[in-house]
SEKE-120966 format. One line per 8 residues: number of its first residue (from 1); their letters; for each residue y, x, z of C-alpha. Coordinates in nm, 4 decimals, always signed. Layout:
! SEKE-120966
NUM> a> Y/X/Z; ... .
! end
This chain:
! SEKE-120966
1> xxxxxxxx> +7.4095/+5.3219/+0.2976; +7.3063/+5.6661/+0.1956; +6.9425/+5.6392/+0.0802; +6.6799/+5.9344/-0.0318; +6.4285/+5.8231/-0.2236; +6.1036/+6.0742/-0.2828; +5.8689/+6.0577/-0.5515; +5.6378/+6.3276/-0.7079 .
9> xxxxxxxx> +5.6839/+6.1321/-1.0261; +6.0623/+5.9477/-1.1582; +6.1934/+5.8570/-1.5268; +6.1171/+5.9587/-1.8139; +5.8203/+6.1014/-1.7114; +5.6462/+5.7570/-1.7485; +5.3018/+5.9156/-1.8848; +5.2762/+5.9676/-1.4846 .
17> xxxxxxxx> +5.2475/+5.6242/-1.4163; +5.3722/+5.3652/-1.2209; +5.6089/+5.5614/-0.9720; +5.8445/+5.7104/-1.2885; +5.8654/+5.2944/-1.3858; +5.8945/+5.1319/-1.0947; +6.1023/+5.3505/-0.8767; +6.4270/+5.3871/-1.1647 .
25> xxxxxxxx> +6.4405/+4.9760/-1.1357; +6.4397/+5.0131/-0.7707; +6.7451/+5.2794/-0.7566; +6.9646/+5.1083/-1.0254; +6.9281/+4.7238/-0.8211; +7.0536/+4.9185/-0.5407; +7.2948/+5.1571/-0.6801; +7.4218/+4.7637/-0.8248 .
33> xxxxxxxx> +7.4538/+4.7028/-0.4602; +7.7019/+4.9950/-0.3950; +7.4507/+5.1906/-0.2134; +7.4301/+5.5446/-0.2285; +7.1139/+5.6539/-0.3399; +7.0113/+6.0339/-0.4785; +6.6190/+6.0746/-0.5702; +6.4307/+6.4048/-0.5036 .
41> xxxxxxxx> +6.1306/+6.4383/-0.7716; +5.9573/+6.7517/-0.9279; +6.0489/+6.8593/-1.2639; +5.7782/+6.8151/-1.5350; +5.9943/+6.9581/-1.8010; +6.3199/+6.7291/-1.8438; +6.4797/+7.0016/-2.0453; +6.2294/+6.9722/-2.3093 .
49> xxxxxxxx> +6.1575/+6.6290/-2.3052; +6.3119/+6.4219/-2.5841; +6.4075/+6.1334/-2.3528; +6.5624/+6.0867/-2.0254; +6.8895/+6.2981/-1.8822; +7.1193/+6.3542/-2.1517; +7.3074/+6.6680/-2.0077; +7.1025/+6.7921/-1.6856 .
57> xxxxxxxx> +7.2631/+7.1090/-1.5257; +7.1304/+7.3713/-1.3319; +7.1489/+7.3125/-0.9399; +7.0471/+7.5290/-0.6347; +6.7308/+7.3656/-0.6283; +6.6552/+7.2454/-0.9738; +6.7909/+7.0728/-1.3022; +7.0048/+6.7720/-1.1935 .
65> xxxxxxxx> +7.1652/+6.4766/-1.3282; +7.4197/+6.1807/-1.2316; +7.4049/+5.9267/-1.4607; +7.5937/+5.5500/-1.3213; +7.5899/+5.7254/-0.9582; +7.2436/+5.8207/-0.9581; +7.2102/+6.1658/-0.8649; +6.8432/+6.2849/-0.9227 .
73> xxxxxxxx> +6.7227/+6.6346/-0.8170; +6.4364/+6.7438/-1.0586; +6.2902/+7.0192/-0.7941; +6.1909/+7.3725/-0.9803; +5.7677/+7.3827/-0.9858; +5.5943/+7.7211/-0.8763; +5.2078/+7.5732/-1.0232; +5.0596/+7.2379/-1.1135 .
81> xxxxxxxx> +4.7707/+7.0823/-1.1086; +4.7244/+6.7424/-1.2620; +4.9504/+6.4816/-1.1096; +5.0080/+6.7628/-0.8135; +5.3195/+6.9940/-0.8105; +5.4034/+7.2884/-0.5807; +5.7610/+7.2555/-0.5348; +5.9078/+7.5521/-0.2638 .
89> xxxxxxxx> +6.2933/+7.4566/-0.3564; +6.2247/+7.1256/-0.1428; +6.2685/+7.3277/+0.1679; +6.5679/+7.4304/+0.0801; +6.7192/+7.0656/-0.0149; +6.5993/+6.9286/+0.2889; +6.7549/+7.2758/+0.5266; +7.1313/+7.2038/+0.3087 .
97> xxxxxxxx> +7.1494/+6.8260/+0.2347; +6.8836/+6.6101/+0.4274; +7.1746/+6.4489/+0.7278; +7.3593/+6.3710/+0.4861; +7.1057/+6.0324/+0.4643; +7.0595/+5.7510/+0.6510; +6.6992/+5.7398/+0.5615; +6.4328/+5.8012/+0.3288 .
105> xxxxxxxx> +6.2229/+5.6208/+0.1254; +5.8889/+5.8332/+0.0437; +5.6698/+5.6923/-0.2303; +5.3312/+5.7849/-0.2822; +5.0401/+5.9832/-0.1387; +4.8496/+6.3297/-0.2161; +5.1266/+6.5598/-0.3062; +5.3170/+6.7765/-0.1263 .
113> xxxxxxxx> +5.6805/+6.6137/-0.1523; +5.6429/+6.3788/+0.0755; +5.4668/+6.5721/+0.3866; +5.7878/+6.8767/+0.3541; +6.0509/+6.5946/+0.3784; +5.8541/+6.3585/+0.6128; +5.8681/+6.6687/+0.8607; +6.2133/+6.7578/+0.8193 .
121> xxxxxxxx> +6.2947/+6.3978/+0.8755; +6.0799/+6.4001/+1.2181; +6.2889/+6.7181/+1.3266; +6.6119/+6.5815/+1.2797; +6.5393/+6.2390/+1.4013; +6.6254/+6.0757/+1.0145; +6.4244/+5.7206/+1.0086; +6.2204/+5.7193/+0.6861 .
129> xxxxxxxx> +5.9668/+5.4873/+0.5224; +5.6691/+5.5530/+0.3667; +5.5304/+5.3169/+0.0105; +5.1203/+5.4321/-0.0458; +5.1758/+5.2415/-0.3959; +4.7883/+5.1232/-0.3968; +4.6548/+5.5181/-0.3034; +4.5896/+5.4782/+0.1091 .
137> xxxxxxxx> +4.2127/+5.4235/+0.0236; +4.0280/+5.6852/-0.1583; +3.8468/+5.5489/-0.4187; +3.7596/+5.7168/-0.6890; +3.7587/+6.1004/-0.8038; +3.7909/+6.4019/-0.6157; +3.7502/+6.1495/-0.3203; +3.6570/+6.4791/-0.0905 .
145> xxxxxxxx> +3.9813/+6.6232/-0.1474; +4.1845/+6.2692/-0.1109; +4.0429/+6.2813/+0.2775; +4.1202/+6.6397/+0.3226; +4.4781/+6.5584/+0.2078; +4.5140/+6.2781/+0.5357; +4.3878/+6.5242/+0.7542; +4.6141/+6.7760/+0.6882 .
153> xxxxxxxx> +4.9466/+6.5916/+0.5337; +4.8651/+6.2060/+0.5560; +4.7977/+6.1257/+0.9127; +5.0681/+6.3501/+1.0523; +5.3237/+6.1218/+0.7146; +5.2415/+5.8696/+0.7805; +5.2079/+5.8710/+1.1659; +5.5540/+5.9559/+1.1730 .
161> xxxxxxxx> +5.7261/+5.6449/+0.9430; +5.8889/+5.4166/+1.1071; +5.7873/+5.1810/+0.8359; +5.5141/+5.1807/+0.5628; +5.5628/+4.9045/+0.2453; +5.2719/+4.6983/+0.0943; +5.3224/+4.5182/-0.2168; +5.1152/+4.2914/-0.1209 .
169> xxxxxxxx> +4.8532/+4.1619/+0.1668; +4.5538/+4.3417/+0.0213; +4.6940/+4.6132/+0.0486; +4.8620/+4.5584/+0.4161; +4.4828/+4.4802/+0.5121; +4.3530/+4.8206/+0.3612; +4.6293/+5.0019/+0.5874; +4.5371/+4.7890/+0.9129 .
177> xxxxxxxx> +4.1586/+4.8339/+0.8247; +4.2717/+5.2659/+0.7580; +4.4277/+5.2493/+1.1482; +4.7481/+5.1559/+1.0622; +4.8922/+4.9123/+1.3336; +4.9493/+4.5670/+1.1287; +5.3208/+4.5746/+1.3328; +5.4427/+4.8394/+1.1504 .
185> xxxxxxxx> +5.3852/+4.7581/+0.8027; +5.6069/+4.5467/+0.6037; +5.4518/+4.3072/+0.2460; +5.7281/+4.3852/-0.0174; +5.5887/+4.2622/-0.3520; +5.7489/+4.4336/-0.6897; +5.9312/+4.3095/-0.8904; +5.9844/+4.2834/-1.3126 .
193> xxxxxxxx> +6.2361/+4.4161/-1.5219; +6.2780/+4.2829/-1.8451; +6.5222/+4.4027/-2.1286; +6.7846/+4.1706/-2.2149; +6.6255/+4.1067/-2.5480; +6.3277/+4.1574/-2.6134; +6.1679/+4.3205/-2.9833; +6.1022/+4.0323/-3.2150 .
201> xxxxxxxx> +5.7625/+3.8121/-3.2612; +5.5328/+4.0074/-3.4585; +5.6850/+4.3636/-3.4389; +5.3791/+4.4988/-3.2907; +5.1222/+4.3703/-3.5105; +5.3213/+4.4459/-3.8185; +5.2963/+4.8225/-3.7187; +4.9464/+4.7939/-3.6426 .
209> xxxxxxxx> +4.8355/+4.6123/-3.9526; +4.7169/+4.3275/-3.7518; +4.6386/+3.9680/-3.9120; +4.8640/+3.6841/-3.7766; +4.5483/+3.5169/-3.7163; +4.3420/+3.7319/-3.5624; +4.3272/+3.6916/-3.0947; +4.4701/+4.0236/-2.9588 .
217> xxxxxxxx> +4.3091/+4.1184/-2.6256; +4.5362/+4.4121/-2.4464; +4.5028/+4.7003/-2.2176; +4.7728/+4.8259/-2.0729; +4.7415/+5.1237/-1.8556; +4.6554/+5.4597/-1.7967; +4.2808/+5.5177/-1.9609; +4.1320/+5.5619/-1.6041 .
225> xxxxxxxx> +3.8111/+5.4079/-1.4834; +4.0162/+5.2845/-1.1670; +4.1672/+5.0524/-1.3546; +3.8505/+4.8911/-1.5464; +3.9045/+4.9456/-1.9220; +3.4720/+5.0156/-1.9691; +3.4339/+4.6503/-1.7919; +3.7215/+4.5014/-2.0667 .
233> xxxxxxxx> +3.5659/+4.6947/-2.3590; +3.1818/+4.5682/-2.2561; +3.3547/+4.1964/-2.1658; +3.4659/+4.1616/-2.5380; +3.1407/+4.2688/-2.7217; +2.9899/+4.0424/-2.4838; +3.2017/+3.7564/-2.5857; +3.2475/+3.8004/-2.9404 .
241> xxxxxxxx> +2.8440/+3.8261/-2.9623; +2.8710/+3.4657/-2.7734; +3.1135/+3.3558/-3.0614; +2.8875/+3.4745/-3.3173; +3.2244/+3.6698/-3.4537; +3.3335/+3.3756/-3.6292; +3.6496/+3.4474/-3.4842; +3.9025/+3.7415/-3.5950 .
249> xxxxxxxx> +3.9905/+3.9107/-3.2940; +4.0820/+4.2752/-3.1518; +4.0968/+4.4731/-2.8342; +4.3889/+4.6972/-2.7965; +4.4109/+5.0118/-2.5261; +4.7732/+5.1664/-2.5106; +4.8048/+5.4086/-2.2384; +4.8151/+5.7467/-2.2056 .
257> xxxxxxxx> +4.4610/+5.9387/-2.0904; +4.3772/+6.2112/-1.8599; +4.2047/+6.4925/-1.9962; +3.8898/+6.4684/-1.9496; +3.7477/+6.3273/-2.2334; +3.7550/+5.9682/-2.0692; +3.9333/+5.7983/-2.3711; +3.6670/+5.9925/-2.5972 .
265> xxxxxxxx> +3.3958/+5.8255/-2.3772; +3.5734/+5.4673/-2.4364; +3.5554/+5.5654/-2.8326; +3.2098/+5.6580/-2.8338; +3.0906/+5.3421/-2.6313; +3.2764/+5.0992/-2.8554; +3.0926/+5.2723/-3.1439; +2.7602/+5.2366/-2.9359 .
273> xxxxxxxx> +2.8648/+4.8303/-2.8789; +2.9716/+4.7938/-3.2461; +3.3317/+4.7702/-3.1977; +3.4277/+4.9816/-3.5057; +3.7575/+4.8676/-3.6272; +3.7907/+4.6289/-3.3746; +3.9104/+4.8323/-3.0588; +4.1994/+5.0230/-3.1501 .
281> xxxxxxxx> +4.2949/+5.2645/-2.9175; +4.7288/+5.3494/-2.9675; +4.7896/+5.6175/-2.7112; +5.0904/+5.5014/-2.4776; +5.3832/+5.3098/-2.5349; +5.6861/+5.2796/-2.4224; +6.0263/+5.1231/-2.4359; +6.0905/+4.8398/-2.7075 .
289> xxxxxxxx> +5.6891/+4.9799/-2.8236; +5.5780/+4.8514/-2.5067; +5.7241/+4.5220/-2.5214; +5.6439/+4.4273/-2.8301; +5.2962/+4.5034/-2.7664; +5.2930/+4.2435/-2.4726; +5.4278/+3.9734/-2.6934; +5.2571/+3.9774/-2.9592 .
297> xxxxxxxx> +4.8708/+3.9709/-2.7377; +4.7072/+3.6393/-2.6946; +4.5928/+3.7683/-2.3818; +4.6462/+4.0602/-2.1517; +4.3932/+4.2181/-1.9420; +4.3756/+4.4058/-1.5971; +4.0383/+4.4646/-1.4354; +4.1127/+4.6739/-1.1912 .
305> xxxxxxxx> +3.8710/+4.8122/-0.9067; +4.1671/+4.8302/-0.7061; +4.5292/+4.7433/-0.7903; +4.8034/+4.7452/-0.4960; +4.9988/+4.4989/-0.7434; +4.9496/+4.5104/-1.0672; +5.2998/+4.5647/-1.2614; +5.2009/+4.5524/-1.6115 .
313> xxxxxxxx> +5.0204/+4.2220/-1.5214; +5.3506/+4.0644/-1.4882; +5.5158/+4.2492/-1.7560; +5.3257/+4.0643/-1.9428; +5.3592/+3.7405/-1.8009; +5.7477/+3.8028/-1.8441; +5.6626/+3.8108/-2.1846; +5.4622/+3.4691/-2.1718 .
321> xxxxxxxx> +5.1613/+3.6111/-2.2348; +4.8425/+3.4852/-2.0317; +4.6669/+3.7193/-1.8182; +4.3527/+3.8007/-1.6562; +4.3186/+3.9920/-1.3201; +4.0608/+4.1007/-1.0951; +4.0324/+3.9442/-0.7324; +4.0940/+4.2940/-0.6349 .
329> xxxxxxxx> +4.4614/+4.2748/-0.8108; +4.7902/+4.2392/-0.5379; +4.9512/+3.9827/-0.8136; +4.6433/+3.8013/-0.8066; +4.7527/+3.4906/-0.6129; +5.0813/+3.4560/-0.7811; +4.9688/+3.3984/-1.1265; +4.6247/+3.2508/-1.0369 .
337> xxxxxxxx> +4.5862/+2.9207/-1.2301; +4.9756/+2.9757/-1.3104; +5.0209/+3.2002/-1.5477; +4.6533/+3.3690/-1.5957; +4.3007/+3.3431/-1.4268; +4.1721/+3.5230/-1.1201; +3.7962/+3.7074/-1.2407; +3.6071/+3.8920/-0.9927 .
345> xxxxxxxx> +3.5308/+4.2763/-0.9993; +3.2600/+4.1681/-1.2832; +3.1654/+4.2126/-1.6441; +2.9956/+3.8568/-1.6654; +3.3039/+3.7024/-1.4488; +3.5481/+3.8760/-1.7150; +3.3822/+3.7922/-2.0266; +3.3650/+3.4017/-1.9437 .
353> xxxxxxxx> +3.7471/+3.4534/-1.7979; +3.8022/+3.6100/-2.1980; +3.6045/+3.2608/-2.3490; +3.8005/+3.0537/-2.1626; +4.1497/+3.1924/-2.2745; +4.0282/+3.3033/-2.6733; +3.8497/+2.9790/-2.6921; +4.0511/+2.7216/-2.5208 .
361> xxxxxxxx> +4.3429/+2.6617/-2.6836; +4.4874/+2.3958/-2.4290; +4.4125/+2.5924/-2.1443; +4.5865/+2.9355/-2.3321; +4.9132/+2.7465/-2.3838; +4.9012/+2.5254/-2.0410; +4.9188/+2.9004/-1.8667; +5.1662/+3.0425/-2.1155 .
369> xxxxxxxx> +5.3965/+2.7780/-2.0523; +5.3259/+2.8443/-1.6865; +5.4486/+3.2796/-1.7350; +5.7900/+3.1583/-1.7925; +5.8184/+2.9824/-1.4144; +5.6142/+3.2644/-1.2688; +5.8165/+3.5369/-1.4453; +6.1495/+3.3906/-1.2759 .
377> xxxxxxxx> +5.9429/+3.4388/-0.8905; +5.8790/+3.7982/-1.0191; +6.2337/+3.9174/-1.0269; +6.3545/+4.2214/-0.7947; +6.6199/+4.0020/-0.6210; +6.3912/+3.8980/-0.3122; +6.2023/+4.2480/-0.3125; +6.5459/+4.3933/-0.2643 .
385> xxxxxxxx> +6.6818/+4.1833/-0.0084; +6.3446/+4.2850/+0.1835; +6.4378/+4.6578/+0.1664; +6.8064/+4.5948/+0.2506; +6.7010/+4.4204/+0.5664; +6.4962/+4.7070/+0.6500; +6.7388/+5.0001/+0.5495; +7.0269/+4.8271/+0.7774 .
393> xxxxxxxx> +6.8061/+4.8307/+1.0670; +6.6457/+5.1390/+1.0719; +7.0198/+5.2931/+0.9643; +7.1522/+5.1399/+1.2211; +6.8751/+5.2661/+1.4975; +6.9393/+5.5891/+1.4100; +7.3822/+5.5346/+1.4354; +7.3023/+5.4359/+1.7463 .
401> x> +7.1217/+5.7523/+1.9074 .
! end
């Protein structure tokens, strides 16, 4: 098949998030498969990054690269604004090349990628598929202009999909609870990729100057209050008041942060909570940094208002570290009791979830020996087969018009 995948965000802009991390795994698995796939994303800058396309060229459209098959189309920007691109060149791409798929796979809400190629799509009768990735649900910030966006783009998007994708059934309840007919939406769950070798025990601490002794408690994540870190950073005073800090421990944030002074806020309330020294924030990390960063925590953290999976959450447990989630986590009932515990929404709930992994040393290694069976349910093989199924049949609907 010949497959058109559309994200506002791909590799190596990972500082976007998720999207620029999960959606590169997705494309090699099936480009693996002798599919076909191109991906149409904006262009944050590839020429000047210092990762990512070797040798892009200059297109019609854009910079573009083929690396192993993989054409990508980095679309020229006219203005941004935050995560949000205006892209006119997409008009043209879809006008020249867009029958030349067999569908498309849109990932994503509130930009404006998705909307121009959903309506080209719905004018020339091309099936395509439509993966929120956790965002269907306004939550938090600029929530005014979130429901704006579905009243001009999102209805009409996602109206129009033949398909939508939830990783997992909170978030297929969110989307029948939105007005989403339950029929239409399929539960894909991610998947993990791990490198073939991972850094070596101890690699992350030695660059940090961090004891072999001392518990390492990690956040992994963009610094945004969506995903919790305030709860995480109040959790641990909380508990290592309970312990009487007797024991040596630290709380690690890596992620990148937006700007607007959030991660200065974080700073300022671990000073206020008499964390000096013992939160240490590293900016984000990536590649091999990231890895070793996961191995070498006693315990790894996601409290998360909302989280339509969670993928660092089983990043980690790849890496056979315990974790903690929220109730309000899609990976919560895979590793619950597994390979981690399941905490509500709650800074109480999380600190005694923290004392029972820092301060139980049979439970910490019962679950850690658990990661390694969970990490082997977490691959990308049945996720793909999913999306295979689906492909073929909405491929095939449209061969037979």
């Amino acid at each position: 098949m010949r497959i058109l995948k559309v994200t506002q965000s791909y590799y190596p802009f990972l500082e976007k998030g998720g999207p620029a991390v999960k959606v590169p795994a997705i494309v090699r698995a099936l480009r693996q498969r002798n599919h076909r796939v191109t991906v149409l994303t904006a262009d944050w800058g590839v020429r000047t990054t210092k990762v990512g396309p070797e040798a892009p060229v200059r297109g019609p459209w854009g910079w573009q690269s083929d690396e192993n098959g993989i054409e990508v189309v980095y679309l020229r920007g006219l203005a941004r604004y935050r995560a949000l691109s205006v892209n006119p060149s997409v008009f043209g791409f879809c006008r020249e090349r867009l029958d030349e798929f067999d569908l498309v796979h849109i990932y994503g809400l509130y930009d404006l990628l998705g909307p121009a190629v959903a309506y080209f799509c719905r004018r020339r009768g091309i099936p395509y598929v439509v993966e929120p990735m956790g965002m269907f649900r306004p939550i938090v910030r600029n929530l005014w202009l979130k429901r704006l966006y579905h009243f001009l783009f999102g209805q009409m998007m996602l109206g129009g999909a033949q398909r939508l994708i939830a990783t997992a059934e909170q978030e297929r309840k969110e989307l029948g609870e939105g007005g989403i007919p339950y029929a239409k939406v399929i539960v894909r769950r991610n998947g993990v990729e791990v490198p073939a070798q991972l850094p070596p025990a101890g690699t992350f601490r030695r660059q940090w100057g961090i004891p072999t002794e001392a518990r390492v408690v990690l956040f992994l994540g963009r610094l945004v209050s969506k995903k919790g870190p305030e709860v995480i950073l109040e959790a641990f005073a909380g508990w290592r008041d309970q312990a009487g800090n007797m024991q040596p421990a630290l709380l690690v944030f890596a992620g990148p942060a937006e700007r607007d002074g959030y991660r200065q806020r974080l700073e300022a309330s671990a000073s206020r909570l008499g964390l000096e020294g013992k939160a240490v924030f590293t900016g984000p990390l990536y590649g091999d940094a990231k890895w070793a960063a996961y191995r070498d925590a006693d315990v790894f953290v996601l409290p998360s208002q909302n989280e339509n999976f969670g993928n660092s959450a089983a990043e980690a447990v790849a890496c056979g570290t315990p974790v903690i989630v929220t109730d309000r986590c899609g990976i919560a009932p895979l590793i619950d009791q597994r390979a981690g515990l399941v905490v509500p929404y709650d800074r109480g709930a999380l600190q005694e979830g923290l004392a029972q992994l820092l301060d139980e040393e049979t439970l910490r290694q019962r679950l850690r020996a658990g990661c390694t069976e969970v990490a082997r349910a977490l691959n990308w093989e049945e996720p793909l087969a999913v999306m295979e199924t689906l492909y073929a049949e909405l491929a095939g609907k449209r061969m037979q018009k």
